[in-house]
C-alpha positions as CSV (number, residue, x, y, z in Angstrom):
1,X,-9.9,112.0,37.0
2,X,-13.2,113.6,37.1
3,X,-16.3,111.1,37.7
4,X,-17.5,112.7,34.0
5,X,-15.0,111.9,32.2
6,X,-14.2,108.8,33.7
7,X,-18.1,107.9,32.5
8,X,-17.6,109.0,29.0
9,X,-14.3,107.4,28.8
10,X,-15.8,103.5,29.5
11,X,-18.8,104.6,27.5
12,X,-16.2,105.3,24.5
13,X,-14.0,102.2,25.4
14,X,-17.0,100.5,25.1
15,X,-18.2,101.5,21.7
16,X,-14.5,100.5,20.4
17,X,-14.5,97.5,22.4
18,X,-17.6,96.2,20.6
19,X,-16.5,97.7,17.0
20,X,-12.8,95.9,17.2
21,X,-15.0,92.6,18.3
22,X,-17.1,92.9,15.3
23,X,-14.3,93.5,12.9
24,X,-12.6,90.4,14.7
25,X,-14.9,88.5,14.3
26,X,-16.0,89.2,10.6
27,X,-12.4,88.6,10.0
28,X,-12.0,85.3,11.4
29,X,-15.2,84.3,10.0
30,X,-14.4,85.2,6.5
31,X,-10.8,83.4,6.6
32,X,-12.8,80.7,7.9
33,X,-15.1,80.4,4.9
34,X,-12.2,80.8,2.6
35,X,-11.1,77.7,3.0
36,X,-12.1,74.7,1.0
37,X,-13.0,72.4,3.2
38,X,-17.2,71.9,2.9
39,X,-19.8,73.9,5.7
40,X,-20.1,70.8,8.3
41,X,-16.2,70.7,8.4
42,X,-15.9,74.7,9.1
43,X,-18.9,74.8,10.9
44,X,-17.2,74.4,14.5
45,X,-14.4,76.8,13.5
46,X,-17.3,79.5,13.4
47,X,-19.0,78.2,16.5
48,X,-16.4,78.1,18.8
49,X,-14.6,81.2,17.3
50,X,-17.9,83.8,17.5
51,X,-18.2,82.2,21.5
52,X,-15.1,82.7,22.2
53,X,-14.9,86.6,21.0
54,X,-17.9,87.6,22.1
55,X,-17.2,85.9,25.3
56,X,-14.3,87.9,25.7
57,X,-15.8,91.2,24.3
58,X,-18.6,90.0,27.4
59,X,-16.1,90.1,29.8
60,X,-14.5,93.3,29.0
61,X,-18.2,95.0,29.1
62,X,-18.6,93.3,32.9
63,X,-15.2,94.7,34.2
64,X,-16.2,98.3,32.4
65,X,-19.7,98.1,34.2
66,X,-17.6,97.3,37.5
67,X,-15.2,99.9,37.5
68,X,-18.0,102.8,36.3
69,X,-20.2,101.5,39.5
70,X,-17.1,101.6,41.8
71,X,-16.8,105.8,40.5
C-alpha cells in the first residue's frame, strides 16, 4: 500500500473512530439517565463509563499514531 493512502486511511479511521466513540458514549449516557434511580446514584455509571470509552477511543488514536510513524 502506498505511504499516501496508508496516511489518509488512519486519518479516516480516525475520524470514525472518534464519531462511533461519541455515539457510544451518548448512548450509554442517555440509557444511563433513563433510569429512575436519582443523579448521585447514576452518577458513577457516567463517570466510569465516559473514562472507560474515551480511554479506549485514546488507545486506538496512540496505536494509529504508531503505525502512521512506522510508514
Amino acid at each position: 500500500m502506498k505511504k499516501e493512502t496508508s496516511l489518509l486511511l488512519i486519518r479516516w479511521t480516525k475520524r470514525a473512530l472518534g464519531l462511533i466513540a461519541f455515539l457510544v458514549w451518548a448512548y450509554v449516557i442517555m440509557t444511563i439517565s433513563r433510569s429512575p434511580a436519582p443523579f448521585i446514584e447514576q452518577a458513577p455509571y457516567c463517570m466510569g463509563s465516559t473514562m472507560l470509552i474515551f480511554a479506549l477511543l485514546t488507545a486506538l488514536y496512540k496505536g494509529l499514531d504508531h503505525w502512521s510513524l512506522q510508514q
